[in-house]
N, C-alpha and C positions, 0 to 999 in steps of 0.2 A: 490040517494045513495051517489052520490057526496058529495053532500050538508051535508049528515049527517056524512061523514068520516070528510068532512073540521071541520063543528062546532064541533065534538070530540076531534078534535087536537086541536083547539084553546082551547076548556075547560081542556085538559090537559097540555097545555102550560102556561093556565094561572095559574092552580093549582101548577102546579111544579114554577113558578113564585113568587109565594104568598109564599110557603116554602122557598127557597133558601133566598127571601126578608127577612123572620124575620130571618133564620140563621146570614144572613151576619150582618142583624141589631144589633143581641145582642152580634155577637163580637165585634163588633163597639165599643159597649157598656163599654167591659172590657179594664179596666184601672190597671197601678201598682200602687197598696197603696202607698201615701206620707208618710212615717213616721216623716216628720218631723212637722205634726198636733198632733203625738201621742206624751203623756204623757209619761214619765218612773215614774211620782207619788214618788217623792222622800221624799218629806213629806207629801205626804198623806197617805202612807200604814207604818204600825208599825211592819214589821217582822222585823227580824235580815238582815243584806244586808254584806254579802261576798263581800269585795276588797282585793283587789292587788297592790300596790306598789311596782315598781322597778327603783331605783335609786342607787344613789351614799348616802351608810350609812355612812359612814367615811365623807365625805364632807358636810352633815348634821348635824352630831354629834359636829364637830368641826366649823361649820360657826356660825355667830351669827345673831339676827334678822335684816329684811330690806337688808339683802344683797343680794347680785344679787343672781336669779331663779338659779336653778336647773333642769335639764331635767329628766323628769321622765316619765314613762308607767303606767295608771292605765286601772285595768283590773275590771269590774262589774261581778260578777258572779251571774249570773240568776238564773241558774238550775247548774244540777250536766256536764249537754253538753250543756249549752250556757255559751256565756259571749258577754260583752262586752270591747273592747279595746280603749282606742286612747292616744296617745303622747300630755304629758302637762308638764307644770312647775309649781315647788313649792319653798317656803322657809319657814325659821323659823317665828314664831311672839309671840307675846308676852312680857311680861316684867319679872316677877316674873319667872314665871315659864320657860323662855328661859334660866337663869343663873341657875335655879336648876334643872332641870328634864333632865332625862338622855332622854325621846322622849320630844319635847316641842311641844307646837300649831303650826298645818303645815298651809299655806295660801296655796290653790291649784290654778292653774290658767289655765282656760280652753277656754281663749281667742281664738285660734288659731283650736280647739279642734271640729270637727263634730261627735255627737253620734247619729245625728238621730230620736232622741227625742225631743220637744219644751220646754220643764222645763231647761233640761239639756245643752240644745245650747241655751239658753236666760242667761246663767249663766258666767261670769266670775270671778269672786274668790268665791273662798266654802273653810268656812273655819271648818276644822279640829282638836279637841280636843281627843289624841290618850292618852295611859296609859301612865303617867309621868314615872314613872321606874318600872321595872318589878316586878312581886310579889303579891299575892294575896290581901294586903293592898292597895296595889296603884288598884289592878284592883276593890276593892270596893268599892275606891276612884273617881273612873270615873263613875262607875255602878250609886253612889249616885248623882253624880251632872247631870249627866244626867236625872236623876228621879225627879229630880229638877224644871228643863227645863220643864217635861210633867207637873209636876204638879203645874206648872205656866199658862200654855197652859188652863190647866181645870177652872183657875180662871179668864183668859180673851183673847178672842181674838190678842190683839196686846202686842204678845211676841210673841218669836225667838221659830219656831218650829224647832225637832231634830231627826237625825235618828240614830238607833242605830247599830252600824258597827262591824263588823269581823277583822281584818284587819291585812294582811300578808304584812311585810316589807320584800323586799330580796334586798340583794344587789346587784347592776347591774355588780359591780366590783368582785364579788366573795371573797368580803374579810372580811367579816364579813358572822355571823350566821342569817338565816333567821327567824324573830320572828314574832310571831302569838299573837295578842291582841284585846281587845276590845276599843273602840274610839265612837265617832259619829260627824256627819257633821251638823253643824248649820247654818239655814236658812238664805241665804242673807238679806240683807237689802232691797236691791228692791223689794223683794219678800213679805216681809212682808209689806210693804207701798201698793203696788200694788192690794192684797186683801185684805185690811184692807182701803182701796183708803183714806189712810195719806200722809201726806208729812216729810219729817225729819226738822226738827229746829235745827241750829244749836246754842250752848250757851255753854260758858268756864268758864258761873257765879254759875252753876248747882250746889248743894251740899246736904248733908242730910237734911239741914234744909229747903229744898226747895221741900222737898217730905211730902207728907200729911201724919201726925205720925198714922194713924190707916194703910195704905197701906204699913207702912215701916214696921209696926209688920210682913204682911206678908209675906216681902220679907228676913227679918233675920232670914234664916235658917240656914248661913254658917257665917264663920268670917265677924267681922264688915269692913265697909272700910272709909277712912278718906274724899276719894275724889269720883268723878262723873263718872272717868275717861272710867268705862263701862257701863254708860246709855247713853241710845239713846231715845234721848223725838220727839214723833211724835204728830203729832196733824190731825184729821181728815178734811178733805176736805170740802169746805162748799161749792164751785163750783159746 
């Protein structure tokens, strides 16, 4: 009788044993997601993407390109209750359009910058093409040359993918009116070498006569240009 209360108790101690073991096992098991393997897919999905800018508009409006960053907060908004935030710097750039446009091309710079995504923390400068001045002409204006961009994209892998942007300027200073336009972010340069696995050449001999005349028909959609000075010639990897 002994004998068979002992061996009961060991076969329920080893039972309760074997349970407790895969419990503790599969908490073991649970870990926090890394987000910084996840994607935020910033050119790879096509909806509209809501930003936020908040900066200094008056020191924007009046600085001129290349000159020293600006501090600013850009805000990503996901849903109608997420976002995302973090503290970067920006400036003007451009040529033409830095002397004429009331917003000109922003260089953003996200050097310093953790979002917690791997696209977005692999980035530092994104540069930005926001509506030259305000007004349903300028805003058809961007609308076109962005349509541009995709429909470059559909003729060949190595061009400049873009996304297409929301985007709320407020002023950090409270001194200016907060204005709401449309814009888009074009893809880095390393980005586009990196999955297209090209490298950049560089060359200052570059000009239209050095572009192949059936390729150039299909790049004159917009005014002509004299000089090179916005192509970027990559050449693919033979490595």
């Amino acid at each position: 009788m002994k004998n068979k209360s002992f061996f009961l108790l060991l076969l329920l101690f080893m039972v309760f044993a074997q349970v407790f073991g895969h419990e503790n096992s599969s908490i073991t098991l649970i870990s926090v997601p890394d987000t910084s393997y996840k994607s935020f897919r910033l050119f790879e999905d096509n909806e509209l993407l809501e930003i936020t800018l908040r900066f200094d508009l008056k020191a924007y409006v009046r600085s001129k390109a290349n000159e020293q960053h600006l501090k600013a907060r850009i805000t990503f908004h996901l849903s109608e209750t997420d976002s995302l935030r973090e503290k970067i710097r920006l400036k003007r750039r451009g040529e033409f359009r830095n002397t004429y446009c009331v917003y000109p091309p922003i260089e953003l710079n996200f050097k310093k910058a953790d979002f917690g995504y791997s696209d977005l923390n692999n980035i530092s400068e994104l540069k930005l093409v926001p509506q030259c001045r305000l007004g349903s002409e300028n805003q058809n204006y961007v609308l076109k040359e962005y349509l541009i961009y995709k429909l470059f994209n559909e003729l060949t892998d190595t061009s400049f993918r873009v996304r297409l942007l929301s985007v709320n300027f407020i002023d950090s200073e409270n001194k200016r009116k907060s204005v709401t336009q449309y814009g888009f972010f074009i893809e880095p340069l390393e980005m586009l070498t990196e999955r297209t696995n090209a490298i950049q050449i560089k060359t200052s001999a570059l000009t239209q006569k050095s572009i192949v005349p059936e390729i150039m028909d299909r790049l004159a959609i917009s005014s002509t240009v004299s000089s090179a000075r916005n192509v970027v010639v990559i050449r693919r990897r033979t490595d």
